[in-house]
Each structure stands twice: as structure tokens, then as C-alpha cells.
Rosetta silent file (secondary structure, phi, psi, omega in degrees, C-alpha in Angstrom):
SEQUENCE: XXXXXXXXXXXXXXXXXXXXXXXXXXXXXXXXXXXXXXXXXXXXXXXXXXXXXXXXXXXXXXXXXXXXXXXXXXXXXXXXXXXXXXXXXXXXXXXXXXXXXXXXXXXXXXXXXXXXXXXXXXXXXXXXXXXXXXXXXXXXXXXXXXXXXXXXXXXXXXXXXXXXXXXXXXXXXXXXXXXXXXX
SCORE:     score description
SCORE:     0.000 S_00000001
   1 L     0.000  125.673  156.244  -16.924  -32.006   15.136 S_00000001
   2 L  -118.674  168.257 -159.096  -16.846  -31.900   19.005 S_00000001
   3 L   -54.640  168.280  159.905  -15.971  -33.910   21.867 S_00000001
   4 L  -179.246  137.000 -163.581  -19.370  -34.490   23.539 S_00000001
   5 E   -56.717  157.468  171.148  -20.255  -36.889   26.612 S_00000001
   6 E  -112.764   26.678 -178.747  -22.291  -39.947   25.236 S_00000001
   7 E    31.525   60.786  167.318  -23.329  -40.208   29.017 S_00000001
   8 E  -163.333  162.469 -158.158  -21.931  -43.691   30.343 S_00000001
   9 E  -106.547  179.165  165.694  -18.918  -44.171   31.951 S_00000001
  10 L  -156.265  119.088  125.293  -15.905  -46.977   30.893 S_00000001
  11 L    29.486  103.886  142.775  -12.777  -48.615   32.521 S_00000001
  12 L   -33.619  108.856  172.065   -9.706  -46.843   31.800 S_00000001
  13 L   -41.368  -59.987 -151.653   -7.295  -48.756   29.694 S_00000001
  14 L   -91.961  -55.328 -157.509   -4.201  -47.349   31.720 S_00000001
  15 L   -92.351  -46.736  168.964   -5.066  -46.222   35.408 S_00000001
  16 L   131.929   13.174 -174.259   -8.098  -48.693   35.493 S_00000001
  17 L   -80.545  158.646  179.316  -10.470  -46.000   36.463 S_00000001
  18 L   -69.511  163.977 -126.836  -14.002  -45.550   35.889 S_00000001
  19 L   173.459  166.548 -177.661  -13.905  -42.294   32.764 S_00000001
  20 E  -105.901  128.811  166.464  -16.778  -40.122   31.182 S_00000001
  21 E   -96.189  145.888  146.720  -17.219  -41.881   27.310 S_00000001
  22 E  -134.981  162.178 -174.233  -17.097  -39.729   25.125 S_00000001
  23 L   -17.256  -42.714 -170.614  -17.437  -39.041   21.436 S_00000001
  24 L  -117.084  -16.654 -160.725  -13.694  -39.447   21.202 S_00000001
  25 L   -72.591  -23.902 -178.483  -12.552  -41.084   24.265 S_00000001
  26 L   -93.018   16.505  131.298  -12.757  -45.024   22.947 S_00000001
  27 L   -57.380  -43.323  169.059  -10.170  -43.551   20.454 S_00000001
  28 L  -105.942   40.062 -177.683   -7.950  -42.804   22.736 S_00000001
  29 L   -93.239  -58.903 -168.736   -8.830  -45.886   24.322 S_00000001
  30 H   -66.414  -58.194 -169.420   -7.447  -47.630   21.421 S_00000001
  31 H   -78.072   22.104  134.090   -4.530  -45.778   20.774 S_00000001
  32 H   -60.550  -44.735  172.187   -3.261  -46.384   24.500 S_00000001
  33 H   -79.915  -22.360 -175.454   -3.536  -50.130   24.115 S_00000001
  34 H   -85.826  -33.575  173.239   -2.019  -50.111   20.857 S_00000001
  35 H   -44.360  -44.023 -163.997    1.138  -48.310   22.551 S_00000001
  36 H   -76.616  -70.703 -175.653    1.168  -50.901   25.400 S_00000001
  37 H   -55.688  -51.125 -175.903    0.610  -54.002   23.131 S_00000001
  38 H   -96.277  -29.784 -157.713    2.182  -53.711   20.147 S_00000001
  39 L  -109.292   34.792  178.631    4.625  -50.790   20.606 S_00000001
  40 L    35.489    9.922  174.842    5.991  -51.983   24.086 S_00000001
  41 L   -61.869   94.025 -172.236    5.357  -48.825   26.175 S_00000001
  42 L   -44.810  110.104  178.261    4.827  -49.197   29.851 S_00000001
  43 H   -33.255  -45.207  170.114    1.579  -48.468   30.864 S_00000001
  44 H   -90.917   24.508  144.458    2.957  -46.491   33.817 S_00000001
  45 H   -53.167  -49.016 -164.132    4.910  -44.596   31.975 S_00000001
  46 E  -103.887  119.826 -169.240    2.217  -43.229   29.720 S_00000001
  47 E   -97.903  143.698  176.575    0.255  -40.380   31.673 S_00000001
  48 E   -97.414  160.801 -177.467   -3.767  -39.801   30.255 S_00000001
  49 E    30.244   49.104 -179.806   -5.002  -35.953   30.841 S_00000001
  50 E   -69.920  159.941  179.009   -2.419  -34.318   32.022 S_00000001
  51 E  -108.307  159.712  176.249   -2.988  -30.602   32.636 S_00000001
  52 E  -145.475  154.324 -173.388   -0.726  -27.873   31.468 S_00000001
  53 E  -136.316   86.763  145.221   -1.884  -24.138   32.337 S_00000001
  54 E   -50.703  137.416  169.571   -1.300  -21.160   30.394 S_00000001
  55 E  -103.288  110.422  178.249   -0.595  -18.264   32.026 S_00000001
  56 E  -143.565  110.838  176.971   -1.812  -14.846   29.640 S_00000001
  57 L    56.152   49.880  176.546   -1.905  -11.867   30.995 S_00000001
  58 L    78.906    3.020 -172.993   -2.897  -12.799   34.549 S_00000001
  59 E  -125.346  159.443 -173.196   -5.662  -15.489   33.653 S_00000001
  60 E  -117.089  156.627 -153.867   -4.879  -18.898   33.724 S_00000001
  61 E  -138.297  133.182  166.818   -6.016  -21.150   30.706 S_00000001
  62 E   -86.984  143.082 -163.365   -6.157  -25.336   31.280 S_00000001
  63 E  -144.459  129.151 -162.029   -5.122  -26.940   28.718 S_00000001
  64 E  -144.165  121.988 -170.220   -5.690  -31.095   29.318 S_00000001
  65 E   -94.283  148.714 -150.817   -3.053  -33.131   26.717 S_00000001
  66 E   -85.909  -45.002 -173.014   -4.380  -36.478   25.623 S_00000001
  67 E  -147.138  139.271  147.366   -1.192  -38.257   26.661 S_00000001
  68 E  -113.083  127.720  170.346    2.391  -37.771   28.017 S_00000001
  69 E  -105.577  142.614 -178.077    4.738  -40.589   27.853 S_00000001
  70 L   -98.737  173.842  142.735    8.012  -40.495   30.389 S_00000001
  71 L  -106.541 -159.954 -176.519   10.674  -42.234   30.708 S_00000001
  72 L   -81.650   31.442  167.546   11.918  -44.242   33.659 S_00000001
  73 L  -116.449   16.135  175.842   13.548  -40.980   35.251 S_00000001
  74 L    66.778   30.261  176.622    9.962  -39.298   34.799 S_00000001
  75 L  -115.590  121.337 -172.028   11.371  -36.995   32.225 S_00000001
  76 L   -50.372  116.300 -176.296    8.742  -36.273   29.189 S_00000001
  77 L   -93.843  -56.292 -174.658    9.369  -38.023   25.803 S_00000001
  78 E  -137.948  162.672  163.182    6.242  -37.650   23.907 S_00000001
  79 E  -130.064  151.086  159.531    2.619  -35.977   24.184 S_00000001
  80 E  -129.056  140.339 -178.447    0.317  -37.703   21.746 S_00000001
  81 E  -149.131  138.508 -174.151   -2.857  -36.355   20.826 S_00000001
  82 E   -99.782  117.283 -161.754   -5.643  -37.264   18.427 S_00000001
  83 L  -106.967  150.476  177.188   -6.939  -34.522   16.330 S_00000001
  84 L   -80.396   73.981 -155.096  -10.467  -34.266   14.828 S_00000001
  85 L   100.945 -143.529 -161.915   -9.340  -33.406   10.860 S_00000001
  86 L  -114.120  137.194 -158.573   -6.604  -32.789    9.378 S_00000001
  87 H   -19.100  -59.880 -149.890   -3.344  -33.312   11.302 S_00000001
  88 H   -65.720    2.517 -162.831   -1.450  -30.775    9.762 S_00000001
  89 H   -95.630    1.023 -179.110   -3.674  -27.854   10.976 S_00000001
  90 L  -104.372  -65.487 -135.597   -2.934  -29.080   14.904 S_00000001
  91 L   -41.033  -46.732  179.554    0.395  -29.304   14.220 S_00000001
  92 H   -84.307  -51.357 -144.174    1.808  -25.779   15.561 S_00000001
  93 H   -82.851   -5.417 -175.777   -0.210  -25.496   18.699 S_00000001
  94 H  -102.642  -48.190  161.313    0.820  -29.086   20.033 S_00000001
  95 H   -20.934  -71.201  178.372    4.574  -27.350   18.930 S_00000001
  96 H   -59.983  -26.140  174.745    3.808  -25.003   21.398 S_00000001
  97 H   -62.908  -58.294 -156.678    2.241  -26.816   23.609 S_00000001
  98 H   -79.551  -32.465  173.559    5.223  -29.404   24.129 S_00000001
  99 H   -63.322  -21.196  166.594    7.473  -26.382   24.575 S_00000001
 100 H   -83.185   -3.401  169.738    5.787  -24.707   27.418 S_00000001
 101 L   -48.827  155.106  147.799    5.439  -28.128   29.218 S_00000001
 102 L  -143.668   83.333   41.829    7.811  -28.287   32.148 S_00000001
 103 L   -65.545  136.211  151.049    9.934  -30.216   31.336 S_00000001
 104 L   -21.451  143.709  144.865   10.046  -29.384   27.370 S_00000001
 105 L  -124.317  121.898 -156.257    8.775  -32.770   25.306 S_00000001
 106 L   -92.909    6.347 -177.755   10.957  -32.995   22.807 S_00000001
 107 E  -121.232  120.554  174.047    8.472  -35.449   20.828 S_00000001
 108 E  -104.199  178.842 -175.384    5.003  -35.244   19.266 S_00000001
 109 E  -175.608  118.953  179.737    2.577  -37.690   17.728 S_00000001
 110 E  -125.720  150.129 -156.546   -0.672  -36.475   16.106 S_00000001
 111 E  -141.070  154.225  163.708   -3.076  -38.676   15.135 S_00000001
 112 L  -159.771   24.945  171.462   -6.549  -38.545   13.106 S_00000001
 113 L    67.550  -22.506  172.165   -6.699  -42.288   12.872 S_00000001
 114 L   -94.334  -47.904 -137.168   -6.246  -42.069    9.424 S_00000001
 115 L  -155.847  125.040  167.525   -2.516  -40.711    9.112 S_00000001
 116 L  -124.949  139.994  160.412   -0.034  -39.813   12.078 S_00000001
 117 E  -109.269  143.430  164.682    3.267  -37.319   12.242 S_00000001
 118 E  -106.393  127.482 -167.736    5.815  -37.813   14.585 S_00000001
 119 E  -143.023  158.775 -178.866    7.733  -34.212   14.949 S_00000001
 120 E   -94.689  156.398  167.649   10.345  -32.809   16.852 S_00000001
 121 L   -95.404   -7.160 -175.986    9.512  -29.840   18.711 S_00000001
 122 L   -90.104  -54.876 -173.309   12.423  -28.126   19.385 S_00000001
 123 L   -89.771  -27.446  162.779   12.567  -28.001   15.702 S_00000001
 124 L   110.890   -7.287 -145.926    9.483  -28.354   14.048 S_00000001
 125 L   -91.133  142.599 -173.099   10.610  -31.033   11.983 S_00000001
 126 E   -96.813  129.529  161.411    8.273  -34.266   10.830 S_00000001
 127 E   -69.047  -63.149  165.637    9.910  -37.361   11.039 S_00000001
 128 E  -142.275  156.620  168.955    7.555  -39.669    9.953 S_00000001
 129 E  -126.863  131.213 -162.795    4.058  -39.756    8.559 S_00000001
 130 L    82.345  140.191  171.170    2.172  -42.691    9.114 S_00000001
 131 H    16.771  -84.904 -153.303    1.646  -45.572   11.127 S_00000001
 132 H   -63.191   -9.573  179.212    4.400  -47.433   10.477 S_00000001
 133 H   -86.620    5.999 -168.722    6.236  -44.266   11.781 S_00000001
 134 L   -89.110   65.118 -165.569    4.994  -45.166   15.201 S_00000001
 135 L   -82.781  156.567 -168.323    7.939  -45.982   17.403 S_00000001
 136 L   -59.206  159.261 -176.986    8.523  -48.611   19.947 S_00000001
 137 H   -53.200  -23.278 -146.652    9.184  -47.498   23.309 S_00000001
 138 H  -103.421  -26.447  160.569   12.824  -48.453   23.125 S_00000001
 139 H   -61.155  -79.728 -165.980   12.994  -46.189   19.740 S_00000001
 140 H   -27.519  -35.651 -163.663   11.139  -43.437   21.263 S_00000001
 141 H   -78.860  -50.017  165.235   14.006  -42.880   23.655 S_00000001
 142 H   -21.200  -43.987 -167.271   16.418  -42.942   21.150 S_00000001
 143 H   -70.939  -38.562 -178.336   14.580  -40.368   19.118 S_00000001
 144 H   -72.730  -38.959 -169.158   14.083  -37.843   22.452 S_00000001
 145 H  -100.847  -31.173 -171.377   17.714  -37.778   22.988 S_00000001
 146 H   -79.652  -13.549 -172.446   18.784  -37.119   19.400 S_00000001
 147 L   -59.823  139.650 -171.690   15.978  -34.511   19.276 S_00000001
 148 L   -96.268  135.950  149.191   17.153  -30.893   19.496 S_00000001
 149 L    -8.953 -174.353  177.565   16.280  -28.916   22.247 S_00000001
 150 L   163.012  114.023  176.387   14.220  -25.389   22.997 S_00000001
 151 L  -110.247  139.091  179.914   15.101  -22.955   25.187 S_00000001
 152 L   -93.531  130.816  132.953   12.312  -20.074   26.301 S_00000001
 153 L  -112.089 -165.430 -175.697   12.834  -16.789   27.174 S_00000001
 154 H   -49.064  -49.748  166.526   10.315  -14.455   28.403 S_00000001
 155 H   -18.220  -90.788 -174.216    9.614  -13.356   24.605 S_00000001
 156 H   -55.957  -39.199 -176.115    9.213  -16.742   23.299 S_00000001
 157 H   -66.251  -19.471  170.432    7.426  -18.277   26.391 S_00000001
 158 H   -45.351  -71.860 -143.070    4.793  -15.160   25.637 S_00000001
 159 H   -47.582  -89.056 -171.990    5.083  -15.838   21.763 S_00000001
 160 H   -24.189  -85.661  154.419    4.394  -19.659   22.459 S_00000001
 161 H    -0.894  -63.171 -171.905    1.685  -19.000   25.212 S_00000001
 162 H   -70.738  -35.832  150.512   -0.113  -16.739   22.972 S_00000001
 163 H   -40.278  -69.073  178.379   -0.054  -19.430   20.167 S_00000001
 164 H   -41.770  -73.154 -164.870   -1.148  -22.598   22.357 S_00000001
 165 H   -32.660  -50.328 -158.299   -4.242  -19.883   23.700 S_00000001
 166 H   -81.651  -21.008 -166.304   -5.442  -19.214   20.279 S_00000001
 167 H  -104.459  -32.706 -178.181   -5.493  -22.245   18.378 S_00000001
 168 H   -81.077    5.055 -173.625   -6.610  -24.486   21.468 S_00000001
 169 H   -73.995  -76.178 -164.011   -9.137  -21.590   22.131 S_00000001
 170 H   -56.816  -54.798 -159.180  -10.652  -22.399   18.724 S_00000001
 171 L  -123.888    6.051  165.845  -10.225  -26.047   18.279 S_00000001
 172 L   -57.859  168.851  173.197  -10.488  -27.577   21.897 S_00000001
 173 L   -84.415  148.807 -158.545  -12.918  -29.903   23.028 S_00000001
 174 L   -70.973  -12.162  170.964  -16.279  -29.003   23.872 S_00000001
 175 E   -71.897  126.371  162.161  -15.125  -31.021   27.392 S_00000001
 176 E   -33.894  116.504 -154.877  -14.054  -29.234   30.086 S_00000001
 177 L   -42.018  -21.743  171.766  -10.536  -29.351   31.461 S_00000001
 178 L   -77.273  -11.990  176.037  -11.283  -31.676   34.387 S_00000001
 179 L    99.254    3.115  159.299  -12.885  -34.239   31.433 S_00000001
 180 E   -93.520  171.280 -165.227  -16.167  -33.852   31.973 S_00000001
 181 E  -111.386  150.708  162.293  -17.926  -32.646   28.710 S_00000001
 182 L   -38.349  116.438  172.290  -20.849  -30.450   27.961 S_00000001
 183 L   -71.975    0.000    0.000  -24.365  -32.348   27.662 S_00000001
């Protein structure tokens, strides 16, 4: 399944903007308001579409992340992202993805609506599975500072890089990195 515009627009939950809907977008509709409401995260805090840009071999690749949440010194806690099937098959390229950020996010949160992991990225390691594994903002910070690092060097930022390309090459959305979608 792919993203695809349903051609009408809707009200941003977070910045309040008018948006393209799409096939997936009042999902991550929801699970922005469910952060804010139940799981106390400040809405300006939590950034929607951020861009990240691979660099490979001289071409530059867009890469547009569902969510990054900061804290209040604007240093990157979590990316969350909602995957179309099943979780674990996202799992390394959102790895890579939070390490080639800059700053690193030392937190991840994958979603399919059914089932969520929370993982560290410096380590690879799943925390929780499920819901209920969904922590409040004031947890979240906790978790990002016990979370171990990841340091790149040229090698690994390749390695990584070359990872991220291939799997979001394959499983990206049929939308375009600025968020508008194919018709």
C-alpha cells in the first residue's frame, strides 16, 4: 500500500496549517493528538515533516520523517513514524535514519496502529512493544538520556547512508518530499 493524495486539504493538528489529506495523513493526525492529550507532549516541541537529506555519492536524497520530538533545549528525543505493515521490517532504516540526523535521536517509535516498538538507536535495542509502551513526555526524557549514544565516522556515516537510501528507496511514500503526493 501507498501514500496517495485523497485530494482535499485538512487543518493541521500541530502547526494549525492547511495539509494535503492523504491516505495516511489522518493517522498521523491521530497519533499527534494522542501524544499531546494523553501522553503530555508539547505540541511545540513535536516537529511534523521534517527533512533529513542523504548525501550518496554526490546526489542528494530527501528523506521527510513523520515526526521529531525535542526537548526544551531543541535537542532531538524521538522520531516517530507510522509504517504501512509490519513494524519490524522498518525497523533498521528508521535506525539509520535517527543516526544520520544532526543531532543523533537517540529514540524511535514505529507504529502500524496495530502494535508499536520503542528502540534505542544507538543500540538497536527494543524497549517496549506496544501501546502501553508509549511514554509520557516526562518519561521520554528520561529514556533519551539513559539511551546510549552513536558516534559516525566516515565509514559508518557511508554504511548508514547507504542503508537509509535503500530501504526508504523501496518502501517510501508514493508522496513527494515536500508532501505533496502523486495523483
Amino acid at each position: 500500500m501507498h501514500e496517495v493524495s485523497l485530494n482535499q486539504t485538512i487543518k493541521d493538528y500541530l502547526t494549525g496549517k492547511e495539509i494535503e489529506l492523504t491516505t495516511f495523513e489522518d493517522i498521523r493526525q491521530a497519533l499527534a493528538k494522542m501524544l499531546v492529550e494523553e501522553k503530555g507532549y508539547p505540541k511545540e516541541y513535536i516537529v511534523p515533516k521534517e527533512q533529513i537529506e542523504l548525501i550518496l555519492e554526490d546526489e542528494i536524497f530527501p528523506i521527510t520523517l513523520d515526526f521529531v520530538v525535542y526537548d526544551e533545549q531543541k535537542n532531538p528525543l524521538l522520531l516517530l513514524a507510522f509504517c504501512f505493515g509490519e513494524i519490524a521490517s522498518f525497523v533498521r532504516q528508521y535506525i539509520a535514519v535517527a543516526r544520520l540526523h544532526v543531532p543523533f535521536i537517540p529514540l524511535i517509535l514505529l507504529t502500524d496502529t496495530k502494535d508499536a516498538y520503542l528502540i534505542q538507536s544507538g543500540d538497536k535495542k527494543v524497549l517496549q512493544r506496544g501501546y502501553f509502551g508509549i511514554p509520557t513526555y516526562q518519561e521520554l526524557k528520561e529514556l533519551a538520556k539513559k539511551a546510549p549514544s552513536f558516534s559516525l565516522d566516515e565509514k559508518k556515516k557511508k554504511a548508514e547512508t547507504c542503508l537509509a537510501h535503500a530501504y526508504f528507496a523501496l518502501s517510501g511514500p508514493c508522496c513527494s518530499a515536500t508532501g505533496t503526493c502523486d495523483k
